[in-house]
N, C-alpha and C positions, 0 to 999 in steps of 0.2 A: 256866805258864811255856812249856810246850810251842808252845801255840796263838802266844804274843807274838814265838814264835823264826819260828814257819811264816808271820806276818804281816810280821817284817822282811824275810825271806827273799824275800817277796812284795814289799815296797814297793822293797827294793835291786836287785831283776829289772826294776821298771816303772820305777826311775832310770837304769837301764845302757841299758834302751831309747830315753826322752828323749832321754838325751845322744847316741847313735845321729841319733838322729832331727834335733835342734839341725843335730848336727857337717855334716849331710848337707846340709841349711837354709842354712849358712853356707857351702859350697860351690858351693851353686845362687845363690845369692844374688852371692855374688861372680860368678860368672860369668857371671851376668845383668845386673851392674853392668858387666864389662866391655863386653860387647857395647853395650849402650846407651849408654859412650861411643864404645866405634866407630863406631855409628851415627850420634851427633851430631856426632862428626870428619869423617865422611864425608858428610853434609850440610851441617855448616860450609865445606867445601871447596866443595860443587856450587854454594851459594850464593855464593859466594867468587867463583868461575869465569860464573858468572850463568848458568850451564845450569840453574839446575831447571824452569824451564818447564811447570811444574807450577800450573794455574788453578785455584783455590777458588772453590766455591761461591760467594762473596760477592764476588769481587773480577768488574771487567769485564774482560771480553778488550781487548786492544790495540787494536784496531781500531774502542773506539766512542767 
C-alpha cells in the first residue's frame, strides 16, 4: 500500500510539472503568434506602400 501511496505521490509531482510546463508553452506560443502577426502587418503595409525593394534570388532586377 505503502509503495502505491509513494508512486502516486510521484506521478501527481510529474503532472503539476506538465501542466507548468504546457501553461508556460501556451504563453510562448501566444506571444509568438502575436509577433508573427505583426510581422505580417507590417509587411503587408511595406508591400502596400511598394517600398520593399527587397530582390529574390529568382526574380531579375528591374533593369534587364
Amino acid at each position: 500500500m505503502e509503495k502505491l501511496e509513494e508512486q502516486i505521490a510521484h506521478l501527481t509531482h510529474t503532472l503539476d510539472e506538465l501542466s507548468d510546463v504546457i501553461a508556460r508553452q501556451d504563453t510562448e506560443i501566444a506571444n509568438l503568434t502575436q509577433r508573427v502577426q505583426m510581422l505580417m502587418q507590417r509587411e503587408a503595409a511595406r508591400e502596400a506602400e511598394g517600398g520593399g525593394g527587397i530582390v529574390l534570388g529568382d526574380e531579375r532586377p528591374p533593369h534587364y
